[in-house]
N, CA, C and O of each residue as an XYZ file, in Angstrom:
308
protein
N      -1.583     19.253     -6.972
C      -0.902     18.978     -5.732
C       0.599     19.229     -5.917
O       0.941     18.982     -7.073
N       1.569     19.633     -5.151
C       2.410     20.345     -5.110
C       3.257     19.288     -3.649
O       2.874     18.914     -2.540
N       4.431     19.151     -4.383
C       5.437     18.732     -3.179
C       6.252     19.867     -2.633
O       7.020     20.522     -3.337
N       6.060     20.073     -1.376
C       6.898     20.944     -0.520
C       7.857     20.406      0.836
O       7.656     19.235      1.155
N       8.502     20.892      1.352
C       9.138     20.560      2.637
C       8.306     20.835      3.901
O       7.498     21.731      3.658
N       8.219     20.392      5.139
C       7.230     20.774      6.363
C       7.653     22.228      6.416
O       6.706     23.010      6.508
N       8.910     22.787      6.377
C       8.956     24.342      6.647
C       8.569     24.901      5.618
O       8.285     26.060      5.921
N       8.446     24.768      4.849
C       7.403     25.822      3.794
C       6.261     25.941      3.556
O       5.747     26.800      2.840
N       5.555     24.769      4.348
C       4.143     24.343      4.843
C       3.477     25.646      5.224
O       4.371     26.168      5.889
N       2.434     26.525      5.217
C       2.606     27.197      6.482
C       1.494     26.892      7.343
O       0.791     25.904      7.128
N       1.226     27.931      8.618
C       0.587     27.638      9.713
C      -0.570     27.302      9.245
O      -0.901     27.696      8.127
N      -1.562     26.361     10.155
C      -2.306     26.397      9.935
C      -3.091     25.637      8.530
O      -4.279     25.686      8.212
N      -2.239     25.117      8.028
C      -2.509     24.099      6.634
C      -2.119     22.763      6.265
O      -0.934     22.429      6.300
N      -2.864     22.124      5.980
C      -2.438     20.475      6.346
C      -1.553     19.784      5.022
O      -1.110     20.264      3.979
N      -1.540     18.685      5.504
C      -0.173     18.191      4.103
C      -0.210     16.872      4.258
O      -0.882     16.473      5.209
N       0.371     16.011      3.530
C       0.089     14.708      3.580
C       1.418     14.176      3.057
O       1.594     14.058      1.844
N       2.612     13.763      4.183
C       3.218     12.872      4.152
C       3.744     12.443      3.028
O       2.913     11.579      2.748
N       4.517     12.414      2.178
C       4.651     11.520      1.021
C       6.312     10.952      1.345
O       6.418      9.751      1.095
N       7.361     11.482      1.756
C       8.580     11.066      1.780
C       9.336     11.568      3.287
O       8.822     12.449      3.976
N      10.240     11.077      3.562
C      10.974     11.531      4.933
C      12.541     11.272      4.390
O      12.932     10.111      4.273
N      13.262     12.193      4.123
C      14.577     12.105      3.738
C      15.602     12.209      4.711
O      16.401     13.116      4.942
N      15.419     11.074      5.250
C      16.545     10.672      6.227
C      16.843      8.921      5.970
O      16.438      8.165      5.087
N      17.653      8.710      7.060
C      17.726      7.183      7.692
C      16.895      6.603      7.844
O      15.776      7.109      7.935
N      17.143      5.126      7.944
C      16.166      4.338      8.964
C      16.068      4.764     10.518
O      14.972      4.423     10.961
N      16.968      5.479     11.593
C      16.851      6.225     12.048
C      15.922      7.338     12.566
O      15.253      7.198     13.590
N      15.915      8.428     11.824
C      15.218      9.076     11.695
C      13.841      8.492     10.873
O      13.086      9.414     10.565
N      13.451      7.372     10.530
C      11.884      7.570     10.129
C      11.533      6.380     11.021
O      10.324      6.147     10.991
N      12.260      5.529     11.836
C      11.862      4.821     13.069
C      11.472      5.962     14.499
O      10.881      5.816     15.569
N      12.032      6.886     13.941
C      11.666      8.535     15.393
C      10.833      8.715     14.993
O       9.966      8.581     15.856
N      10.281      9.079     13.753
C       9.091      9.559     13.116
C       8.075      8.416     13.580
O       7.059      8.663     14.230
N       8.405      7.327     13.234
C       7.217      6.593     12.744
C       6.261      6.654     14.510
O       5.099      6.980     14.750
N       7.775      6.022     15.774
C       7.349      6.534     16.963
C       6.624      7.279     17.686
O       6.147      7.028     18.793
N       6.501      8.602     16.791
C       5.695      9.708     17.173
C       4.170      9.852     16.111
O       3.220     10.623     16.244
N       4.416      8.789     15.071
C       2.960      8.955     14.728
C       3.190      9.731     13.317
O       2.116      9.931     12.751
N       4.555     10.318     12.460
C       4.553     10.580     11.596
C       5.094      9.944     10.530
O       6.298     10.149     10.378
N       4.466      9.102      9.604
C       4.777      8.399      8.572
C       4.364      8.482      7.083
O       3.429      9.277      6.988
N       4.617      8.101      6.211
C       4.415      8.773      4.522
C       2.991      7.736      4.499
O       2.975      6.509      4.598
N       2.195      8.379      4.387
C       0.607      8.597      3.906
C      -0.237      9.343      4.989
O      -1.468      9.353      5.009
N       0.632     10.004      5.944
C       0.139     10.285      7.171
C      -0.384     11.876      6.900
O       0.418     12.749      6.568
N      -2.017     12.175      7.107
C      -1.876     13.613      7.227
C      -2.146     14.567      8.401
O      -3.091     14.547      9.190
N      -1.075     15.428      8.337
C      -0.510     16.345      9.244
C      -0.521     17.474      9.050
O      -0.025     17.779      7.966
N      -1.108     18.785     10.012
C      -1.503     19.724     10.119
C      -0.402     20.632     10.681
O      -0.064     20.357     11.832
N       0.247     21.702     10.069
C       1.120     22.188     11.008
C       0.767     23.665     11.830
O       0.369     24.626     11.173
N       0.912     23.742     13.032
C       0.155     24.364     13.806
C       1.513     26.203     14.251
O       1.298     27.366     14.592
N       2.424     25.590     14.028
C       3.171     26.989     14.126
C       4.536     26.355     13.668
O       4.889     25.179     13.578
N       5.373     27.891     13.334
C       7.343     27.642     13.339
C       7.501     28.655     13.491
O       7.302     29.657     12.804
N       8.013     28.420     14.751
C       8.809     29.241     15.557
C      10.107     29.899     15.253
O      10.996     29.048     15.290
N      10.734     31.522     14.859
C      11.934     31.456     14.192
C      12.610     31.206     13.258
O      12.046     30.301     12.642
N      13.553     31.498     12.760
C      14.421     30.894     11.934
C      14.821     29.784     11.833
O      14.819     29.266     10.716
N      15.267     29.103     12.904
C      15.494     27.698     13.430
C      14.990     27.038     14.533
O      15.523     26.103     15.130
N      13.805     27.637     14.804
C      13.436     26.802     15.930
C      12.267     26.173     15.832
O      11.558     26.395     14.851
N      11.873     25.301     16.807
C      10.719     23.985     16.338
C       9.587     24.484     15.758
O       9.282     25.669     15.895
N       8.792     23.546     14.991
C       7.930     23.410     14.184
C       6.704     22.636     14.570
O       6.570     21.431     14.354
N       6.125     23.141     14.953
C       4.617     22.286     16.183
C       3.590     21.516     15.118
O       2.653     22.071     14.545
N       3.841     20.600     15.027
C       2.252     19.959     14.316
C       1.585     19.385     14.972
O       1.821     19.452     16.178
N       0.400     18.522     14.488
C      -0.642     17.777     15.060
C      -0.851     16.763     13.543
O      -1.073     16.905     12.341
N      -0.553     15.460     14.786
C      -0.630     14.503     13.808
C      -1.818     13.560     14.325
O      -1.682     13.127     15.470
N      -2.859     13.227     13.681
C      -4.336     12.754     14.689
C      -4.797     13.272     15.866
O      -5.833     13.929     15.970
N      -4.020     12.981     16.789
C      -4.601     13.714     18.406
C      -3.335     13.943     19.038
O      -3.345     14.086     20.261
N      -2.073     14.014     18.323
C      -1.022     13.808     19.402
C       0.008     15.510     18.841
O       0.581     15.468     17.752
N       0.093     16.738     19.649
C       0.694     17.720     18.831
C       2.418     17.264     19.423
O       2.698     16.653     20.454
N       3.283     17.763     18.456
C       4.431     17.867     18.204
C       5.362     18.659     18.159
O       5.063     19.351     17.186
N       6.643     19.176     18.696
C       7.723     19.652     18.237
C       8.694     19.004     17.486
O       9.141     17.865     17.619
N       8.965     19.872     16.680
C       9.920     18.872     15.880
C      11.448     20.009     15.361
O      11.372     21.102     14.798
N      12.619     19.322     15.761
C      13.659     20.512     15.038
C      13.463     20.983     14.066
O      12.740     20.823     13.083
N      14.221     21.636     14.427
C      14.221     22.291     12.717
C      14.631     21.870     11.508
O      14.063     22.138     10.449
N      15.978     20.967     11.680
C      16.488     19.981     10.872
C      15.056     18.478     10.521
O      14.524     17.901      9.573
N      15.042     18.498     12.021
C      14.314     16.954     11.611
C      13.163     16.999     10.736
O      12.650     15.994     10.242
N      12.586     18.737     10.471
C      11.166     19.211      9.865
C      11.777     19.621      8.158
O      10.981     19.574      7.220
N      13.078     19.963      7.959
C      13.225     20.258      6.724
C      13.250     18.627      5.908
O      12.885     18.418      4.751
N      13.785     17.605      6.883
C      13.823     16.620      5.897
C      11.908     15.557      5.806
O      11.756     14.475      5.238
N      10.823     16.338      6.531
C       9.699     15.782      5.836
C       9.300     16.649      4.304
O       9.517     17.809      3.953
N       8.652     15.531      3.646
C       8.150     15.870      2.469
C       6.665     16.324      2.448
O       6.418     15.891      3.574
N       5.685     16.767      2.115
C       4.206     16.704      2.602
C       3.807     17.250      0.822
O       4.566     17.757     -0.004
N       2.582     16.957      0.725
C       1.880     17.062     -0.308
C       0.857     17.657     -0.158
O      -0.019     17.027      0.435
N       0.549     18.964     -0.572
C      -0.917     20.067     -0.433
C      -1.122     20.982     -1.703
O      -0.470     21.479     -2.622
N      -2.278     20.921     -1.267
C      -2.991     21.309     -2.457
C      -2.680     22.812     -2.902
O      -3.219     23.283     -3.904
Protein backbone atom coordinates (compact mmCIF):
# COMPACT_ATOMS: atom_id res chain seq x y z
CA UNK A 1 0.00 0.00 0.00
CA UNK A 2 1.34 3.21 -1.06
CA UNK A 3 0.53 6.81 0.31
CA UNK A 4 -0.40 9.28 -2.35
CA UNK A 5 -2.21 12.72 -2.59
CA UNK A 6 -6.13 12.71 -4.07
CA UNK A 7 -4.53 14.31 -7.33
CA UNK A 8 -2.34 11.61 -8.14
CA UNK A 9 -5.10 9.21 -7.43
CA UNK A 10 -6.29 8.53 -10.80
CA UNK A 11 -9.77 8.20 -12.37
CA UNK A 12 -11.60 5.74 -11.62
CA UNK A 13 -9.60 4.10 -8.53
CA UNK A 14 -10.43 4.09 -4.99
CA UNK A 15 -8.24 5.13 -1.91
CA UNK A 16 -8.75 5.18 1.59
CA UNK A 17 -8.43 8.26 3.57
CA UNK A 18 -5.57 8.13 5.91
CA UNK A 19 -4.63 11.99 6.62
CA UNK A 20 -6.11 15.54 5.59
CA UNK A 21 -3.35 18.20 5.83
CA UNK A 22 -5.04 21.11 6.75
CA UNK A 23 -6.83 22.88 9.80
CA UNK A 24 -9.46 22.12 11.96
CA UNK A 25 -11.19 24.09 9.39
CA UNK A 26 -10.73 22.43 6.57
CA UNK A 27 -11.32 18.78 8.03
CA UNK A 28 -14.66 20.14 9.82
CA UNK A 29 -15.58 20.96 5.61
CA UNK A 30 -14.46 17.61 4.95
CA UNK A 31 -15.87 15.82 7.64
CA UNK A 32 -19.40 17.86 6.53
CA UNK A 33 -19.33 16.43 3.25
CA UNK A 34 -18.69 12.89 4.31
CA UNK A 35 -14.85 12.86 3.83
CA UNK A 36 -12.86 11.72 6.78
CA UNK A 37 -9.47 9.56 7.51
CA UNK A 38 -10.67 5.89 7.38
CA UNK A 39 -13.12 6.93 4.80
CA UNK A 40 -13.03 5.10 1.36
CA UNK A 41 -13.31 7.19 -1.63
CA UNK A 42 -13.45 6.65 -5.22
CA UNK A 43 -12.30 9.35 -7.48
CA UNK A 44 -14.42 9.72 -10.46
CA UNK A 45 -12.57 12.51 -12.67
CA UNK A 46 -9.89 15.86 -12.55
CA UNK A 47 -10.63 18.15 -14.51
CA UNK A 48 -7.44 20.28 -15.84
CA UNK A 49 -4.61 21.48 -14.37
CA UNK A 50 -6.39 23.16 -11.61
CA UNK A 51 -9.68 22.48 -11.71
CA UNK A 52 -12.07 20.29 -9.48
CA UNK A 53 -11.64 16.84 -8.68
CA UNK A 54 -15.12 14.81 -8.58
CA UNK A 55 -15.29 11.89 -6.14
CA UNK A 56 -17.85 9.69 -4.64
CA UNK A 57 -17.78 9.18 -1.17
CA UNK A 58 -20.68 6.31 -0.21
CA UNK A 59 -23.65 7.75 -2.20
CA UNK A 60 -22.90 11.39 -2.12
CA UNK A 61 -20.47 12.59 -5.47
CA UNK A 62 -18.26 15.63 -4.97
CA UNK A 63 -16.31 18.55 -6.26
CA UNK A 64 -13.59 19.45 -4.59
CA UNK A 65 -10.75 22.38 -5.45
CA UNK A 66 -7.99 21.79 -6.42
CA UNK A 67 -6.15 23.01 -3.42
CA UNK A 68 -8.65 21.46 -1.02
CA UNK A 69 -7.86 17.83 -3.07
CA UNK A 70 -3.98 18.22 -2.93
CA UNK A 71 -4.13 18.44 0.83
CA UNK A 72 -6.14 14.75 1.13
CA UNK A 73 -3.94 11.84 1.80
CA UNK A 74 -5.52 8.37 0.47
CA UNK A 75 -3.96 4.97 0.66
CA UNK A 76 -4.16 2.37 -2.52
CA UNK A 77 -2.97 -0.41 -3.40
Amino acid sequence: MKKISLLQLRANHKGKVVEIQGGMGLQNRLLHMGVFKGKEITKLSHLGLRGPVVIKAGRTILALGHGMAAKIVVETE
